[in-house]
N, C-alpha and C positions, 0 to 999 in steps of 0.2 A: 821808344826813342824819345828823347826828350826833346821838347818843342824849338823850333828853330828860333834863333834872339831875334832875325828881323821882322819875324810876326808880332811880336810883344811890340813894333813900333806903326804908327801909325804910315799908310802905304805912302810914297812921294809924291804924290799928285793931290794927297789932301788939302794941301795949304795953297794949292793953283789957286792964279785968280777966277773971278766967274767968265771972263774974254778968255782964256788961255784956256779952257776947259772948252767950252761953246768952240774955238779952234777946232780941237780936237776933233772932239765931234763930227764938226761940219765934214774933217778930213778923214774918218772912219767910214761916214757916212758917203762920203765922195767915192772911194774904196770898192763901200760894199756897191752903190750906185754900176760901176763899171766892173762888176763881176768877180769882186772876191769875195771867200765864199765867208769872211769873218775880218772883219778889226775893229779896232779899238789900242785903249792906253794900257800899259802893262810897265811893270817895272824890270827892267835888263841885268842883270851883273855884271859887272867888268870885268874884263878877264884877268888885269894883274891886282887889282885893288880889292875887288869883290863887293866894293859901293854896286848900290841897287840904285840906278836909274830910269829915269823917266823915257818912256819909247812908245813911239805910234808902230802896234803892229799889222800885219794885213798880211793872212793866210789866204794863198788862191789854191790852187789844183796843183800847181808845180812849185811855190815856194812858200817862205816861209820869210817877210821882210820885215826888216824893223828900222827906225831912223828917228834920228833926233826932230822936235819940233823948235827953232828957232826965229822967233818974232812973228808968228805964225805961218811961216815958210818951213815945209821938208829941209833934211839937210842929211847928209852921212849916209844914204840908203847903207844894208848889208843885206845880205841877203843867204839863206840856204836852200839848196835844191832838193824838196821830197823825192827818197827816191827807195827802195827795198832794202840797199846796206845801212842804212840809219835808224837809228831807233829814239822814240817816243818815248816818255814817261811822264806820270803825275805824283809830285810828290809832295808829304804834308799838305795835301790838299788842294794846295794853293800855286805849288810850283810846278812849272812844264820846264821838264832840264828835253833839250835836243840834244842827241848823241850822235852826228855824223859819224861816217867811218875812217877811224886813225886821225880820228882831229878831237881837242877838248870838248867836254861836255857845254851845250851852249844854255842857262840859265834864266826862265821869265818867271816873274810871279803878278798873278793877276789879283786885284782887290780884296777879294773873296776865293772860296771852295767855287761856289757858283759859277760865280762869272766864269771860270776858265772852263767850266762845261756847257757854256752858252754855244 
């Protein structure tokens, strides 16, 4: 398959400032702090546009959240519930599509290959 065009660009969090990154951060780290079991900054797709945005994710045991960082306030939480009729996948490396059951595929790409296997 041919490489996907939004890997050819650099991720959306490159150009953060060094305060809006260090945000981040603190609020991953807050996250993992109170018992999830992963987060951090990932890029989202939108559902009608397919822009790849900017999202603090945080994987616990039962979900799977993601939400906008505004002035370095949460904002938008969403959320899906892990559960047996959903399915997983990693794809080109870099991308985790979520497949709920009878709802669209829901789309993250993490910085690197790596990182999304942290």
């Amino acid at each position: 398959a041919p490489p996907c065009p939004t890997m050819q660009k650099p991720p959306p969090w490159a150009g953060s400032s060094d305060a809006a990154a260090r945000t981040l951060e603190l609020l991953a780290g807050m996250a993992v702090a109170q018992g999830a079991l992963h987060a951090g900054v990932v890029a989202k797709r939108s559902d009608w546009v397919h822009t790849w945005n900017e999202r603090l994710a945080i994987l616990s045991t039962e979900s799977l959240t993601w939400q906008r960082v505004l002035a370095g306030e949460p904002s938008d939480e969403r959320a899906v519930i892990l559960h047996s009729g959903m399915s997983l996948s990693v794809r080109e490396q870099s991308h985790l599509v979520v497949q709920p059951a009878g709802r669209a595929p829901i789309w993250f790409r993490a910085g690197s290959g790596p990182e999304l296997q942290e």
